[in-house]
C-alpha positions as CSV (number, residue, x, y, z in Angstrom):
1,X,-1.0,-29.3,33.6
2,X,-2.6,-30.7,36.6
3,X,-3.7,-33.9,37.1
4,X,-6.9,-34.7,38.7
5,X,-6.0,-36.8,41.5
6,X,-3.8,-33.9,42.4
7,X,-6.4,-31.4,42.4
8,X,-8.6,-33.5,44.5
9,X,-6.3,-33.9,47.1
10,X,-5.6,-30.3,47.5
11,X,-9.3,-29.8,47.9
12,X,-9.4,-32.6,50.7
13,X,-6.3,-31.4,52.2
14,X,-7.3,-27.2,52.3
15,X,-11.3,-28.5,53.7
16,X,-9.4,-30.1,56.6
17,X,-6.8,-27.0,57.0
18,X,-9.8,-24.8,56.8
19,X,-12.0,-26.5,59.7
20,X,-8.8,-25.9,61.8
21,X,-9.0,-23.0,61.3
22,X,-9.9,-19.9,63.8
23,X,-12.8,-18.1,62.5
24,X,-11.0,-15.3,63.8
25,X,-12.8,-11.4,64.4
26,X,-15.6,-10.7,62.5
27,X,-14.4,-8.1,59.4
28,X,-16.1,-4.9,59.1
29,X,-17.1,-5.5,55.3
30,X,-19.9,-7.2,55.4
31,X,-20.2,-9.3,51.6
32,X,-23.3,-9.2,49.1
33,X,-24.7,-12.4,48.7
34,X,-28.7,-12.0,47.9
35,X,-27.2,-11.7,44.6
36,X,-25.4,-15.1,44.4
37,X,-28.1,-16.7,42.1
38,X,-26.9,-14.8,39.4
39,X,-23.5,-12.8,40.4
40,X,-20.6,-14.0,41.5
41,X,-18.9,-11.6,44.4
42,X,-15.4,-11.2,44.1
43,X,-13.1,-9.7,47.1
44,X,-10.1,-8.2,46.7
45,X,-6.9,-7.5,48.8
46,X,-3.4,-7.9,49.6
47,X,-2.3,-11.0,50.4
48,X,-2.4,-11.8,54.6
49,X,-5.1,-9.5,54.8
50,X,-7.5,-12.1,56.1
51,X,-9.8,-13.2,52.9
52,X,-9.4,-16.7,53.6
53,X,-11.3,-16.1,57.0
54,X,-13.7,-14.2,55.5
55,X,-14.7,-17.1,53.3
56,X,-14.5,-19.3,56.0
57,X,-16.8,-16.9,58.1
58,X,-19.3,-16.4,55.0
59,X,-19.5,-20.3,55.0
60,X,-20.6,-20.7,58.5
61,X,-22.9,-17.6,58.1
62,X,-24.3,-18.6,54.7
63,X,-24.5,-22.3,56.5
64,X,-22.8,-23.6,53.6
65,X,-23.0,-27.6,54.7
66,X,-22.6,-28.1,50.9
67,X,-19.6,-26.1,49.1
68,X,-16.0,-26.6,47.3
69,X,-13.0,-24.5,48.8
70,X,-10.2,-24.2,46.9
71,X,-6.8,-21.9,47.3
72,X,-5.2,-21.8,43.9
73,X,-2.3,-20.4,45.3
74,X,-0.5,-23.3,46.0
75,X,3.1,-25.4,45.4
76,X,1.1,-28.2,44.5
77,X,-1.3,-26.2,41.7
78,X,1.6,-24.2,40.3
79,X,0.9,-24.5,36.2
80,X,-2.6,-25.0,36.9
81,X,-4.4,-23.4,33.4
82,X,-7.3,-22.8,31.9
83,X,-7.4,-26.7,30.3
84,X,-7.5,-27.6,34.1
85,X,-10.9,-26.8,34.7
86,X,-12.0,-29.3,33.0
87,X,-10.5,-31.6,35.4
88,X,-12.1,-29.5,38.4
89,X,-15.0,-29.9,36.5
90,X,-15.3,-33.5,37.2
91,X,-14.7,-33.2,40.7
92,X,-17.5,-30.6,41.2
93,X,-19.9,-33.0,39.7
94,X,-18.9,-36.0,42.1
95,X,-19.1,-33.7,45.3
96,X,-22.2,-31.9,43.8
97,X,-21.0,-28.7,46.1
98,X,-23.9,-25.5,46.4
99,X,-21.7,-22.9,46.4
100,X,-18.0,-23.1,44.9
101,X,-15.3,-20.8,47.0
102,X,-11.7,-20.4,44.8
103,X,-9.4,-18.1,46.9
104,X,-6.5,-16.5,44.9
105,X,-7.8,-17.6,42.2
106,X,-6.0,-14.4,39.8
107,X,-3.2,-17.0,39.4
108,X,-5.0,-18.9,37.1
109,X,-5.1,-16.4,33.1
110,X,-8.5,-16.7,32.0
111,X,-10.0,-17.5,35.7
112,X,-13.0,-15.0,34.2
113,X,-14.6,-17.4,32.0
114,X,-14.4,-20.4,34.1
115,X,-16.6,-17.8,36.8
116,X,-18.6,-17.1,34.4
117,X,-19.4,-20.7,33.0
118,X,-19.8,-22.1,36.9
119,X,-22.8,-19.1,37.0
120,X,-24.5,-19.9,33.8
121,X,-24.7,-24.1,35.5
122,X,-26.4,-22.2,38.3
123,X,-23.4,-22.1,40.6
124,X,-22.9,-19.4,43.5
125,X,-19.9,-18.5,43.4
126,X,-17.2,-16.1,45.3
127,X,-13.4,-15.7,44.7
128,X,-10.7,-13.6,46.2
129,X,-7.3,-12.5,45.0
130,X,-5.1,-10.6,45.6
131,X,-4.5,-8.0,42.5
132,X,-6.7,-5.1,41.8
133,X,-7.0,-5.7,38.4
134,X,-9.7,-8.6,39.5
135,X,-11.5,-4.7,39.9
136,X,-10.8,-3.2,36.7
137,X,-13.1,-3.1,33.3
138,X,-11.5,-5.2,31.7
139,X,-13.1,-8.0,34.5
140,X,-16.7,-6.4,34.5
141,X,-16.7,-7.1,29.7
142,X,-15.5,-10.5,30.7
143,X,-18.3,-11.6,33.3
144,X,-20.2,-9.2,31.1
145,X,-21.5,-7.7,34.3
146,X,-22.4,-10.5,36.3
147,X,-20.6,-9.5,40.0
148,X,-19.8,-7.9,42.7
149,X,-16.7,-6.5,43.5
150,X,-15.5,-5.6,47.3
151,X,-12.2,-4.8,48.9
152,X,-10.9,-6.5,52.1
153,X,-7.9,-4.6,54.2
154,X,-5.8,-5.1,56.7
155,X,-7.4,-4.2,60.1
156,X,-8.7,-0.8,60.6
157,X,-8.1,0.5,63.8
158,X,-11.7,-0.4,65.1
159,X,-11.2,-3.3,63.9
160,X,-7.6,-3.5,65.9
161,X,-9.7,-2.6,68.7
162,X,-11.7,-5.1,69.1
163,X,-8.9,-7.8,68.3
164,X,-6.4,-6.6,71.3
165,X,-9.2,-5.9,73.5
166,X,-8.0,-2.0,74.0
167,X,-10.1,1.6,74.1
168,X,-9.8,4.3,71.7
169,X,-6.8,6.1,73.3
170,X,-3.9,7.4,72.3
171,X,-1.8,4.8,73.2
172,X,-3.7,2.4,71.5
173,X,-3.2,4.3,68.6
174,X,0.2,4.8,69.0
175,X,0.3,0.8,68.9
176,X,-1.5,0.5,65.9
177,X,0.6,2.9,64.1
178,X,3.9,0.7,65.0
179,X,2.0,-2.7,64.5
180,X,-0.5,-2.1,61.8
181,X,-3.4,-4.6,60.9
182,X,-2.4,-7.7,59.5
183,X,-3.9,-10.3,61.2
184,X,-1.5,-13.4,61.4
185,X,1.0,-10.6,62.1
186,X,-0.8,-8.9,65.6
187,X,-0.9,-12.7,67.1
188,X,2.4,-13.1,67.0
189,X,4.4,-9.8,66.1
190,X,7.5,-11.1,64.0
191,X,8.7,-8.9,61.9
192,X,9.8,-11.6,59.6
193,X,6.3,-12.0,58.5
194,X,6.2,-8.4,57.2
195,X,10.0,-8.6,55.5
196,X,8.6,-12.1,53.8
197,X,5.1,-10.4,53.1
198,X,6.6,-7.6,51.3
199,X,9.2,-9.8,49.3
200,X,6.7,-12.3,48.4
201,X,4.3,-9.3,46.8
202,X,7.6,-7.9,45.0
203,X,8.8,-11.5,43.9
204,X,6.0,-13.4,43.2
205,X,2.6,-11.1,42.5
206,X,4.7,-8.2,40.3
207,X,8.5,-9.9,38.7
208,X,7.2,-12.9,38.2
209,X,3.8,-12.4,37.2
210,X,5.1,-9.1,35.0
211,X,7.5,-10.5,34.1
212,X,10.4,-7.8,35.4
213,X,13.6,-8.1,34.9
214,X,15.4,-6.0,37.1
215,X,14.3,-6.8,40.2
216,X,16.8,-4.9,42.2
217,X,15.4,-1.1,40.6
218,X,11.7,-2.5,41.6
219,X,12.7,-2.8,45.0
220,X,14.5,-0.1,45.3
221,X,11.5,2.0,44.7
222,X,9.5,0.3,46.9
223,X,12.1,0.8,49.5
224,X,11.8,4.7,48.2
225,X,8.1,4.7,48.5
226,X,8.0,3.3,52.3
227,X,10.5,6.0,53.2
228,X,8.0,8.8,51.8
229,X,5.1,8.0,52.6
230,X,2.9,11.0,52.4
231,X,4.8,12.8,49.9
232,X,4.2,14.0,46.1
233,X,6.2,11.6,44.0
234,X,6.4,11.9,40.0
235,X,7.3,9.0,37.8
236,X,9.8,11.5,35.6
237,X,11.9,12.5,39.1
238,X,12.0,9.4,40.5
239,X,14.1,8.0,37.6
240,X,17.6,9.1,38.3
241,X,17.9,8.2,42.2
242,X,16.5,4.3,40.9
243,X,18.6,4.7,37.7
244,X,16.5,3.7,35.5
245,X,16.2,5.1,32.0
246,X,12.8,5.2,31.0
247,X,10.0,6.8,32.5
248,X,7.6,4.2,30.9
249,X,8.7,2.0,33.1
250,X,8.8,3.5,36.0
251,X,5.1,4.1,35.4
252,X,4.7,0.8,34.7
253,X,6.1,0.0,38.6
254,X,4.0,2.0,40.2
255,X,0.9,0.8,38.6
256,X,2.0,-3.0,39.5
257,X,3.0,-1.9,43.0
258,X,-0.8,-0.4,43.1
259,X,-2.0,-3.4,42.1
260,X,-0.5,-5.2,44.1
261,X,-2.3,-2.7,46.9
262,X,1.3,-2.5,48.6
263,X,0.9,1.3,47.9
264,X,-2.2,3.7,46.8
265,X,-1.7,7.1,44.7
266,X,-3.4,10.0,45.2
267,X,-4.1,12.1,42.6
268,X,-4.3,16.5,42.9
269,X,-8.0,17.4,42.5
270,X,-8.6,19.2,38.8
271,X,-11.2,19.5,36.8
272,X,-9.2,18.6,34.6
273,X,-8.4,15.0,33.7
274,X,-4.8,15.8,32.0
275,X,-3.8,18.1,34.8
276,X,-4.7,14.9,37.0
277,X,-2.1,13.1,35.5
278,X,0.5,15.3,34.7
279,X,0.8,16.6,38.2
280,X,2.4,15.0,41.5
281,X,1.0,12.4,43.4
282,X,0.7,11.5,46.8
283,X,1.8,7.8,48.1
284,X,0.5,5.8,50.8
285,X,1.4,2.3,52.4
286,X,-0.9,0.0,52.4
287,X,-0.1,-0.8,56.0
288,X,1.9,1.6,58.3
289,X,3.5,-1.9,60.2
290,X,4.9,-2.3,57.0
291,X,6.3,1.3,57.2
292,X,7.9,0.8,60.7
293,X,9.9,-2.5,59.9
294,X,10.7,-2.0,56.5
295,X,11.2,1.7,56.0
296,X,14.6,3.3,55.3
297,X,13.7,6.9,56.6
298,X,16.1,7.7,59.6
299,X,12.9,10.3,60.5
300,X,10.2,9.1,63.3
301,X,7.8,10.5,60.7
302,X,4.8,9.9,62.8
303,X,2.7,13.1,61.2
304,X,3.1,11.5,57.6
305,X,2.3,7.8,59.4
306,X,-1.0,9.7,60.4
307,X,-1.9,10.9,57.3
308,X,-0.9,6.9,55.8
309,X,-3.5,6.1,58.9
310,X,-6.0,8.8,57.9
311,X,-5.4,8.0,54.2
312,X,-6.8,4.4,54.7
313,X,-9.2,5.1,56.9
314,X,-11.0,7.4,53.8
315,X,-9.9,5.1,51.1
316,X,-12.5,2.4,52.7
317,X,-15.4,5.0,52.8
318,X,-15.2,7.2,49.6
319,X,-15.1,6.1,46.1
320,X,-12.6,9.2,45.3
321,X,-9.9,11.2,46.8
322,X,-7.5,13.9,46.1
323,X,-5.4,16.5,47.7
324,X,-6.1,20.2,47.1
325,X,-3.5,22.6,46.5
326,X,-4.6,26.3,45.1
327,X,-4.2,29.1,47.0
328,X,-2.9,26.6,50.2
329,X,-3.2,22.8,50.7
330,X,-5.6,20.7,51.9
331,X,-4.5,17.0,52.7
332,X,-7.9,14.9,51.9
333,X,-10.7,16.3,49.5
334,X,-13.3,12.8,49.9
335,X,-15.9,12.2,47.3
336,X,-19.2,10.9,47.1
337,X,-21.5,10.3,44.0
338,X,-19.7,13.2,42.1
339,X,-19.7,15.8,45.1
340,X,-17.5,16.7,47.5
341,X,-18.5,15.6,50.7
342,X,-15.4,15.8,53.6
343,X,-12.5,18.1,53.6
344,X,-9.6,16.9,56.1
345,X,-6.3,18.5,57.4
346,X,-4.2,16.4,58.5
347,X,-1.8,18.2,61.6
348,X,0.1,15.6,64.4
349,X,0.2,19.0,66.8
350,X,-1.3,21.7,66.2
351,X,1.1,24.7,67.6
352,X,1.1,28.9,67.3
353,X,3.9,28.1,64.6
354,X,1.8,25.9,62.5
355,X,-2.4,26.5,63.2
356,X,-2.5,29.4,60.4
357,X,-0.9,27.1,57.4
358,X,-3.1,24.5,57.8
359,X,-6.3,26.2,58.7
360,X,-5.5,28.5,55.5
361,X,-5.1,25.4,53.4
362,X,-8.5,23.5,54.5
363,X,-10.7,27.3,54.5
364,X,-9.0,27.6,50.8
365,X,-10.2,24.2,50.3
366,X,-13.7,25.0,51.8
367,X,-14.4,28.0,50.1
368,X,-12.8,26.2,46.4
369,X,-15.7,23.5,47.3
370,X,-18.8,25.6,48.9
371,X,-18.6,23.4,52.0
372,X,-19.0,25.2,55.6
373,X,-17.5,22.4,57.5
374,X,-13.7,21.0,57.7
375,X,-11.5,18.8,59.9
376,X,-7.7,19.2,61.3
377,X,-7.3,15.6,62.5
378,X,-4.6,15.5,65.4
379,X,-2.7,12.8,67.2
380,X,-4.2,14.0,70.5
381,X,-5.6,17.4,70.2
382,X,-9.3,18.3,70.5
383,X,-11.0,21.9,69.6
384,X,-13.6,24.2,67.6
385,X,-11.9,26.7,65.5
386,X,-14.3,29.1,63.3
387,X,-11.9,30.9,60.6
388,X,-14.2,33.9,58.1
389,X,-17.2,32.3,59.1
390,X,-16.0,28.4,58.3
391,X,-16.5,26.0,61.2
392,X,-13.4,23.9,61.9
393,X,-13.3,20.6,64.1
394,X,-9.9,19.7,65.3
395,X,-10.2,16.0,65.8
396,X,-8.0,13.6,67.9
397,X,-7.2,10.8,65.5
398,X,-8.4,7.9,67.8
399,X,-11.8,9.3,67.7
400,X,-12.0,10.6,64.1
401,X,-10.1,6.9,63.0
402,X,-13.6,5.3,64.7
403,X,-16.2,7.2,62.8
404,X,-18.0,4.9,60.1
């Protein structure tokens, strides 16, 4: 329990902390709100990713003179539940606010209905958290359909761009493979932020929140994920180098660690829906700053930190992806409203030793798919290749990484 004087000074306290604060560079998502009057929006993401200054941006956009902010993720909140809201309740109807703002508010079991009840008094409301479940179907029978659901990351490298003031070069991506995209991170580059970032996710968002007790394996297959980035992992191999006994529960790491957007898994392309899941899948950071400070790999590694790179760069723009292996491999396979629409090959230098792998491996996946166009994307490279009548772009990645 939480009482209500406590509440209300939070409120008071985050308003002030939040007119402090810099409104920072404008994020490439740009929310829904015409639908406010009747859905609330809900934004996703890892924590640090910048969601709190995207509220406070939509609040100056929306000109939101009249609204509530509040962060539920909080010392002073810790235990808030769903009896609480009653007591919010009451401070709502004193301050009489247009538009109610809660921010992390996936702390808080049964945060659904409370949305839900603030929309049926007429309320506009957004919320942000940072747990992909706030995504899942579960969330769409509780608000029984009544939002919108986004996803905020980390800073693409546009977006890193136009916060360091730099071109679309190759050192400038070489930066922003080392630094990454967090926000609070680029202004003052300690990696302490990062080591606390990642074992405040692990601590806080998966053992606590799940529940875990052995919170020494679940790190240490974090730790195994950042080292191997890019590779084909399977829940049944990685048991013995974590020593853990079951696979169930290794499965059930990976899908908090997903969750928790610290890592994304990419599936094989099938028809099939069981050879989906019974075959490897690829891993990716969420952040490849994250990869450089934390990582155990005693590699450079920089063609599977490209792929990471290329990896997010797709995962923002296409509601599927897979890799392609029959008859050679093909990195990314993107999808669009059921189709096919992008094949991409993903090559740090191309040489004479490796241009016939991987231009068999995307013309396998072109022919597999019926498309005539495909993409090797390169650290620096740029060229045309045509291969039995398929057209290849080879694309340098500080271009390619800028395309919408």
């Amino acid at each position: 329990m939480v009482l209500e004087n406590v509440i209300k000074l939070v409120i008071d306290q985050q308003r002030s902390q939040l007119n402090q604060k810099d409104l920072g560079l404008s994020r490439a998502l740009v929310p829904a709100t015409r639908s406010l009057s009747s859905h609330a929006l809900i934004i996703s993401g890892i924590r640090r990713c910048g969601k709190s200054t995207l509220l406070l941006q939509m609040m100056q956009s929306m000109n939101a003179d009249e609204y509530l902010f509040l962060n539920f993720d909080t010392p002073q909140l810790y235990g808030f539940s769903t009896t609480d809201f009653t007591r919010l309740d009451k401070i709502i109807a004193i301050e009489k606010p247009d538009i109610l703002f809660f921010d992390e508010i996936q702390v808080v079991v049964g945060w659904e209905m409370y949305v839900r009840q603030k929309l049926d008094e007429g309320f506009k409301v957004i919320a942000t958290g940072s747990n992909a479940s706030m995504l899942s179907r579960e969330l769409g029978s509780r608000l029984t359909g009544r939002h919108i659901t986004q996803e905020l990351y980390p800073f693409s490298y546009g977006e890193f761009l136009r916060f360091r003031q730099l071109s679309a070069s190759t050192e400038s991506l070489q930066n922003y493979m080392k630094l990454g995209g967090f926000p609070e991170f680029l202004k003052v580059e300690d990696n302490e932020q990062l080591i606390m970032l990642y074992d405040d996710i692990l601590v806080r968002d998966i053992v606590a929140r799940y529940g875990i007790n052995d919170a020494l394996g679940l790190k240490r297959l974090a730790n195994y994920l950042l080292a191997n980035i890019a590779n084909r992992i399977t829940a049944t191999k990685l048991k013995q180098p974590l020593s853990v006994g079951a696979t169930s529960t290794v499965l059930n790491w990976l899908s908090h660690l997903e969750f928790s957007y610290l890592f994304g898994f990419m599936p094989m392309f099938s028809y099939s829906t069981k050879a989906q899941l019974i075959n490897p899948r690829k891993v990716y950071a969420i952040d490849t700053g994250l990869v450089h400070v934390l990582s155990l790999s005693k590699t450079d590694d920089r063609g599977r930190k490209l792929e990471n790179l290329v990896y997010l760069h797709l995962r923002q723009q296409y509601s599927e992806l897979y890799y392609f292996d029959d008859k050679g491999e093909c990195d990314f396979v993107a999808f669009k409203n059921g189709a096919a629409e992008a094949l991409i090959q993903v090559c740090y230098d191309l040489t004479p030793e490796n241009l016939d792998r991987e231009v068999k491996g995307l013309t396998a996946a072109m022919k597999f798919f019926n498309l005539n166009k495909g993409t090797i994307v390169t650290f620096a490279d740029s060229d045309t290749i045509e291969a039995e009548g398929y057209q290849i772009e080879v694309a340098p990645a500080f271009d390619f990484l800028c395309r919408a």
